[in-house]
C-alpha positions in Angstrom: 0.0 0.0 0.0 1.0 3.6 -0.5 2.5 5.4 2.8 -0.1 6.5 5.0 -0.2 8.3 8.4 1.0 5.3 10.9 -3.0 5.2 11.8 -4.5 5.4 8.0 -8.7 6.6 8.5 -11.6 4.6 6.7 -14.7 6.1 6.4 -17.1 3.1 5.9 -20.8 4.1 4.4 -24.1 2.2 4.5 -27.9 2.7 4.8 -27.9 0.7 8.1 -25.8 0.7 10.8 -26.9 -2.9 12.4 -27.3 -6.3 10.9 -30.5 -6.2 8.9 -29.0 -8.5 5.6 -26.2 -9.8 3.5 -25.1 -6.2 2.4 -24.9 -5.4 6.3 -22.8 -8.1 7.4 -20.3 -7.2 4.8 -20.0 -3.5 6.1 -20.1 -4.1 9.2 -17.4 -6.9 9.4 -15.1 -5.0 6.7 -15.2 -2.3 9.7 -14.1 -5.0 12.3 -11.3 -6.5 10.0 -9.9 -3.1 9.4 -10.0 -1.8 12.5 -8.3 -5.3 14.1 -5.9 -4.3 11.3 -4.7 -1.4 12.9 -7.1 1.5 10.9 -9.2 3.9 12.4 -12.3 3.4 10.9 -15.9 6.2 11.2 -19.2 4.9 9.5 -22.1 6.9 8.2 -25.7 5.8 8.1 -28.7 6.1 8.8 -30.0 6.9 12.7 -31.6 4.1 14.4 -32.9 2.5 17.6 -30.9 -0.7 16.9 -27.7 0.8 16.0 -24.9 0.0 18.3 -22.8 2.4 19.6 -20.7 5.3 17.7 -18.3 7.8 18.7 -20.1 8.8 15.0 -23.6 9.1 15.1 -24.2 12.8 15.6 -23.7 12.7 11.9 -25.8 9.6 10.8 -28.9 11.0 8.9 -32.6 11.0 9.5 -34.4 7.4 9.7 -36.8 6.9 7.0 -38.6 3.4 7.3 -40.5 3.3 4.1 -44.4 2.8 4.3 -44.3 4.3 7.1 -44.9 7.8 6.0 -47.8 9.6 8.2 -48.8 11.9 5.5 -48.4 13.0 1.5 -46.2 16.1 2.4 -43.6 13.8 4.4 -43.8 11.3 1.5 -42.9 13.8 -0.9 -40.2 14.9 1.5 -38.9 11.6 1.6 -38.8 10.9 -2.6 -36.8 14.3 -2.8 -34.5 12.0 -0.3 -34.0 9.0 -2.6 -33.5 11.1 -5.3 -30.7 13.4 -3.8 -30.2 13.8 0.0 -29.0 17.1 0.9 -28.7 15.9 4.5 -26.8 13.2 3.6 -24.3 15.7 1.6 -24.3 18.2 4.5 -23.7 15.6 7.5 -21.1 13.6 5.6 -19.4 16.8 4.8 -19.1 17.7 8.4 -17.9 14.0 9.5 -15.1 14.5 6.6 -14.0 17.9 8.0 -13.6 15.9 11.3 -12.2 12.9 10.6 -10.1 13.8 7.3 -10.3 9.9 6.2 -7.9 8.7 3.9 -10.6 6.7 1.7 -14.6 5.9 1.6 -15.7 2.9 1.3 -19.8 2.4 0.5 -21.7 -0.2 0.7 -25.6 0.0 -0.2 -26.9 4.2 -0.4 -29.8 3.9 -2.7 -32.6 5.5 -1.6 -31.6 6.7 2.2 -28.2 8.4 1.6 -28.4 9.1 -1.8 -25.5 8.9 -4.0 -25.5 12.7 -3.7 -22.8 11.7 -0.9 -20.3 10.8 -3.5 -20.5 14.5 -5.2 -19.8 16.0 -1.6 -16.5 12.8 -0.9 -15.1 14.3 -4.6 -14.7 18.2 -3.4 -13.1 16.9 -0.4 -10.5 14.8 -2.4 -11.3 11.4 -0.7 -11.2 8.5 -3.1 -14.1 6.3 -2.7 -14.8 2.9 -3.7 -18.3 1.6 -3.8 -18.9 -2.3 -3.8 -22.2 -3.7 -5.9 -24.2 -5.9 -3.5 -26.8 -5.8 -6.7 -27.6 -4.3 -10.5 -28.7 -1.5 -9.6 -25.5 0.6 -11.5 -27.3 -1.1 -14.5 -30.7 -2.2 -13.2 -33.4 1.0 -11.8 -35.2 -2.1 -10.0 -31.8 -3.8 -8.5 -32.0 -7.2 -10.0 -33.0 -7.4 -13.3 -36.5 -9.0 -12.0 -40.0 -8.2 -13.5 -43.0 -10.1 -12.5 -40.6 -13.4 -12.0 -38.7 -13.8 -15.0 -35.2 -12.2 -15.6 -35.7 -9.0 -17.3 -32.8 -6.7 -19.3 -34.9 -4.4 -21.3 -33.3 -1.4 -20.1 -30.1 -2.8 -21.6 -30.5 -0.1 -24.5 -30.7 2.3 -22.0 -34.5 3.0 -22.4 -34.8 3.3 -18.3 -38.7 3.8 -19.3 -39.1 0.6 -19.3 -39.4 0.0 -15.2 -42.5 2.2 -15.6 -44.5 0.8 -18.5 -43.5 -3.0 -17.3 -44.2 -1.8 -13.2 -41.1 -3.4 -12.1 -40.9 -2.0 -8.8 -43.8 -4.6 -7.2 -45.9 -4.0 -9.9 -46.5 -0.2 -8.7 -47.2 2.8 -11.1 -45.8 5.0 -8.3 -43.0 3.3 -7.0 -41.6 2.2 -10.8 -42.1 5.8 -11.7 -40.0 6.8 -8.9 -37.3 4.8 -9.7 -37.4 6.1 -13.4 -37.2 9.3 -11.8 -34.0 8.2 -9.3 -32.4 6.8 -12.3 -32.7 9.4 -15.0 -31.4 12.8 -12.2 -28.7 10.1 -11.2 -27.5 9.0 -14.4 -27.6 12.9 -15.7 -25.5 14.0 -12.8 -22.9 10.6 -13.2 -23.0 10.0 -9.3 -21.7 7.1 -9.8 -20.1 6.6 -12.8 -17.9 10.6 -12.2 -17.7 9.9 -8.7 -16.7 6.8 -7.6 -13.0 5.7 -8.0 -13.6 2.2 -8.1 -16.5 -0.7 -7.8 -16.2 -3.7 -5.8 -18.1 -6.3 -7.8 -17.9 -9.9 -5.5 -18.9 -12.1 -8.6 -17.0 -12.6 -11.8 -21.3 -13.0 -13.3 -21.5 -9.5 -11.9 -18.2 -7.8 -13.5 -19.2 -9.5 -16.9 -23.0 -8.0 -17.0 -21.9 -4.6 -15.7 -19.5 -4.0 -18.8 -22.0 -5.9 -20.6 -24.1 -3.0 -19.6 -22.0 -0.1 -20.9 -19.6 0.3 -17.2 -16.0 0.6 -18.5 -13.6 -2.4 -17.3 -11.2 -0.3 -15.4 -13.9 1.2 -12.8 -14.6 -2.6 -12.3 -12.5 -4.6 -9.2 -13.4 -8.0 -8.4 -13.2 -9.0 -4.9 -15.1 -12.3 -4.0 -16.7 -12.3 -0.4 -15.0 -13.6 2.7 -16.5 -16.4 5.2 -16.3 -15.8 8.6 -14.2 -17.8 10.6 -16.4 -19.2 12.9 -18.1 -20.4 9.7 -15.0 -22.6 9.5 -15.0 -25.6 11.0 -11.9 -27.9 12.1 -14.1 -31.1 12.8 -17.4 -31.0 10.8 -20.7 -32.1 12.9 -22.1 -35.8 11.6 -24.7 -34.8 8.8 -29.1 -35.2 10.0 -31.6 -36.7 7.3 -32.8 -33.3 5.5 -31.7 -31.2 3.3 -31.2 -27.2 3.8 -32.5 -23.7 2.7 -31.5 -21.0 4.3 -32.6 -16.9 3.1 -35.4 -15.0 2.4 -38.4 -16.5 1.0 -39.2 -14.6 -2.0 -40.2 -15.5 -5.4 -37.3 -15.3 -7.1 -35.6 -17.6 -4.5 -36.6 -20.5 -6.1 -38.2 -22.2 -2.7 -41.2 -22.6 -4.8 -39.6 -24.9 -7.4 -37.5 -26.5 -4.9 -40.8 -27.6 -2.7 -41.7 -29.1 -5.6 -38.3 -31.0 -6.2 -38.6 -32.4 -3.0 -42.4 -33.5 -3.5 -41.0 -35.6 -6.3 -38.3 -36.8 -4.7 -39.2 -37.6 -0.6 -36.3 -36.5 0.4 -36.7 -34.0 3.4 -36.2 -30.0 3.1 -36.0 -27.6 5.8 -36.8 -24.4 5.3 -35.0 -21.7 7.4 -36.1 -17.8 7.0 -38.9 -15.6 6.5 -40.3 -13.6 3.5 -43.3 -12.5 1.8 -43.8 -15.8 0.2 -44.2 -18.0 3.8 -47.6 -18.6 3.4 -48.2 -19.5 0.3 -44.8 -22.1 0.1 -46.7 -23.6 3.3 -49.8 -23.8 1.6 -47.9 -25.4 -1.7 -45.5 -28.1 0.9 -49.1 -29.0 2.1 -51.0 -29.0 -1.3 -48.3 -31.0 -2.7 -47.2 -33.5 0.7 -43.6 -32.4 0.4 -41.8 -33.7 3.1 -40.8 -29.8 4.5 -40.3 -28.4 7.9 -40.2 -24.6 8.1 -38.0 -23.2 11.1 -38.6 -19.8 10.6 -35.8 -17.0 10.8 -32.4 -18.3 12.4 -29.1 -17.2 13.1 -25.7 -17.4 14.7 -25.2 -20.8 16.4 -28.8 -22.2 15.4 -28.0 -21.4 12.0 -24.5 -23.0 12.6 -26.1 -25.9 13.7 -28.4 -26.3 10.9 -26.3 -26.0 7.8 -23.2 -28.6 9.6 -26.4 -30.8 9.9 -27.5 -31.0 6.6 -26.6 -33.3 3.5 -26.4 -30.2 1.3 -27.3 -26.8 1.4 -29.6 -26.3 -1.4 -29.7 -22.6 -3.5 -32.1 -23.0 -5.8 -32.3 -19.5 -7.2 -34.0 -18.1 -10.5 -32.6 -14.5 -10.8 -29.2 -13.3 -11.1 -27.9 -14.0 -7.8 -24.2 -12.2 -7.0 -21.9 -14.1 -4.6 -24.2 -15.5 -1.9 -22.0 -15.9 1.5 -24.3 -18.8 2.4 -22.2 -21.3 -0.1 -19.2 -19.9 1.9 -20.4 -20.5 4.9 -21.6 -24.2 4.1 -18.5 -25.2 2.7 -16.8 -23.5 6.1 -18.5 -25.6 8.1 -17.8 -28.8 5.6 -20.9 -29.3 3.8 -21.4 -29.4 0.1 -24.2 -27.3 -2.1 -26.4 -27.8 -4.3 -27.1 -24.8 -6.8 -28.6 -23.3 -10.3 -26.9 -22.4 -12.8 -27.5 -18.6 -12.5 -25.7 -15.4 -11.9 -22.8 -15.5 -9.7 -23.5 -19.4 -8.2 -22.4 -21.8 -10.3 -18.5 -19.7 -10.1 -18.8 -20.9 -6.6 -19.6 -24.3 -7.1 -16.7 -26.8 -8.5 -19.2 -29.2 -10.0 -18.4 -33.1 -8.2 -15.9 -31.5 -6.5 -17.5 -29.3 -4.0 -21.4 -29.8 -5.2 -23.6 -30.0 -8.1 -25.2 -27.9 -10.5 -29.0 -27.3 -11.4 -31.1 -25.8 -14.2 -32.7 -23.2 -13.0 -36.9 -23.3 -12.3 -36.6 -26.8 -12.9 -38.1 -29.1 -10.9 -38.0 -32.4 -12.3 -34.3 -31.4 -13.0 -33.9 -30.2 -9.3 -35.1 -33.6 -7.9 -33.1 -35.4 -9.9 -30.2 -33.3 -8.8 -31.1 -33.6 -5.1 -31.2 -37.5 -5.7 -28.0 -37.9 -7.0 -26.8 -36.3 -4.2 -28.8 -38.0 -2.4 -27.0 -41.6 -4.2 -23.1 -40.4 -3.7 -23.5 -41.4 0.4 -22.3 -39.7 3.0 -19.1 -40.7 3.1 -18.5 -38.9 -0.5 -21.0 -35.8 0.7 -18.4 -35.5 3.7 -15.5 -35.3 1.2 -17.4 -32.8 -1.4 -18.1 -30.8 1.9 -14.2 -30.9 2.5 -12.8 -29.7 -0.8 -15.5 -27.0 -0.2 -13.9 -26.1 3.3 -10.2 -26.2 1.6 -11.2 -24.0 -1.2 -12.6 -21.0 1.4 -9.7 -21.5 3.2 -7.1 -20.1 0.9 -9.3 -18.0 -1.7 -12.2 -17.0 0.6 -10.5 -16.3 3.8 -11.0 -13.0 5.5 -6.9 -12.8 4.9 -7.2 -13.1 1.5 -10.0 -10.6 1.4 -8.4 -7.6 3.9 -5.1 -8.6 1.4 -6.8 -8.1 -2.1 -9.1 -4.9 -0.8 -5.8 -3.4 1.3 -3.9 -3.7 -2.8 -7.4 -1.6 -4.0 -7.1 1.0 -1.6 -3.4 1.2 -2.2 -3.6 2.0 -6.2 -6.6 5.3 -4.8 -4.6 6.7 -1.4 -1.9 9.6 -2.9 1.5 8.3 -1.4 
């Protein structure tokens, strides 16, 4: 890395301060690795009850909790915010005068900070990298989803189309709003002027960003870590099921997976919560799939649950990025079972570490769950192995602080 001061300054960025999803848990353990590596490190987000505590948060912005707007004036209020936070650009300003960081790092801004914040890091001179938990550089509805199916219509650059298809749940309000968000952000270049770099964690991702018109150079991959307590020395002995663990939403794939395991009879648990709950219970009941739903879990339970199972199972139908859950699976020395989609199958080593499915498949998925099912256990324990070598050495939070420490390096003046 370039010389820095002997205590180089991070300021780390994100919508939320706590552990709310994937994006989260990145920030907020990229603060904990750097700071254990000897930086001083100040976030900026968004104010909330169930932030822990910061030496920062005079200068975290105003909560907004979306749909939870009392009245029309405050909603208004509140789309002027998604489109381009002046808050945001004043507090960060002030946290900048006081903590004179080296380099920004951002994780997730839509909507809440704004990339207006990016403008304000510029006339301050700090070089900021931004890292693309989803499409939204290319995408105005974030994942290339309409109404269930894959969707790159606004490839030509015709943003329109999120209005007259309603991508944004099917809303003429909300999908006009994000036309709006797009157009004023893509006029302005917030991010493509602004940012310095962007941290893409899936080679898929990298590919369909240039793909999209985002030159090559602006483009860094840098493939998630596992955490080390996902690593286990001495796998657990594997139960009798089979695991999903996330958010059940459509474009999860739980659907199509309930059906897998219908036709097969081999048993699925279902870990998380989502709009969709009711209606997969409903459909494991319609169809007498062999499924047990566990609701939302987390640290140790979840632990517990994926070293238990036979496989973790990912059976995804939109362009997925670089889901930490296949990590963490092979961590703790089980093997996975995934489509081929987005940024999954680059994780999988096909017979090696897991196998590979065609997407919204079922009859393809079952017959992909029972020849894993056929291997035995004693080849499912060595897949899960190979799985735990691999994260080891590419994956490890070593090689991630190592690869990100060389980005910041080529952006921090010497």
């Amino acid at each position: 890395m370039n010389a820095l001061a002997p205590n180089p300054r991070l300021l780390a960025i994100n919508n939320y301060f706590y552990r709310r999803g994937g994006a989260e848990a990145v920030f907020l353990d990229h603060i904990a690795m750097f700071e254990q590596a000897g930086w001083t490190v100040a976030p900026f987000a968004m104010q909330s009850d169930q932030n822990p505590p910061s030496d920062w948060s005079e200068y975290f912005v105003s909560e907004i909790e979306f749909g939870h707007q009392p009245g029309l004036a405050t909603k208004l209020r509140h789309a002027a915010q998604i489109i381009y936070s002046r808050e945001a650009q004043r507090n960060i300003g002030a946290l900048v005068e006081r903590f004179r960081p080296h380099l920004a790092h951002a994780h997730n801004v839509y909507h809440h900070l704004s990339p207006a914040i990016f403008q304000t890091l510029k006339s301050h001179g700090v070089p900021t990298v931004m890292t693309a938990h989803d499409l939204k550089l290319a995408c105005p509805a974030y994942k290339m989803l309409s109404h269930g199916s894959v969707c790159e219509k606004c490839k030509s650059g015709n943003i329109a189309q999120v209005l007259l298809n309603r991508c944004a749940k099917d809303s003429v309000a909300l999908s006009g709003l994000l036309l709006l968000e797009t157009a004023v952000h893509r006029s302005l270049g917030l991010y493509r002027n602004y940012l310095d770099r962007i941290v893409v964690p899936s080679r898929f991702y990298r590919a369909k960003l240039i793909e999209w018109g985002w030159p090559e150079e602006q483009l860094v991959y840098v493939p998630n870590f596992v955490d080390p307590n996902f690593v286990a020395s001495d796998p657990v002995a594997e139960g009798d099921y089979y695991l999903f663990a996330g958010r059940l939403a459509p474009e999860k794939g739980i659907a199509t997976l309930i059906e897998a395991a219908a036709l097969t009879g081999l048993r699925l648990v279902v870990a998380g919560g989502g709009p969709d709950e009711a209606m997969l219970k409903k459909l494991a009941a319609d169809r007498q799939a062999p499924v047990e739903f566990v609701g939302y879990v987390s640290g140790p339970q979840l632990h517990g649950l994926i070293g238990g199972a036979k496989a973790l199972v990912l059976p995804s139908e939109w362009y997925e990025n670089a889901p930490v859950s296949i990590l963490e699976a092979y961590g703790l020395g089980r093997p996975v079972i995934g489509t081929d989609i987005g940024g999954i199958p680059e994780l999988i080593r096909a017979e090696e570490t897991g196998l590979i499915a065609r997407p919204s498949d079922a009859q393809h998925l079952a017959e992909t769950l029972s020849r894993m099912e056929s291997v035995g256990a004693g080849r499912r324990a060595a897949m899960g192995a190979a799985g735990r070598d691999w994260v080891s050495v590419d994956f490890s939070a070593a090689a991630y602080r190592e690869r990100m420490t060389s980005l910041y390096g080529q952006l921090v003046p010497a």
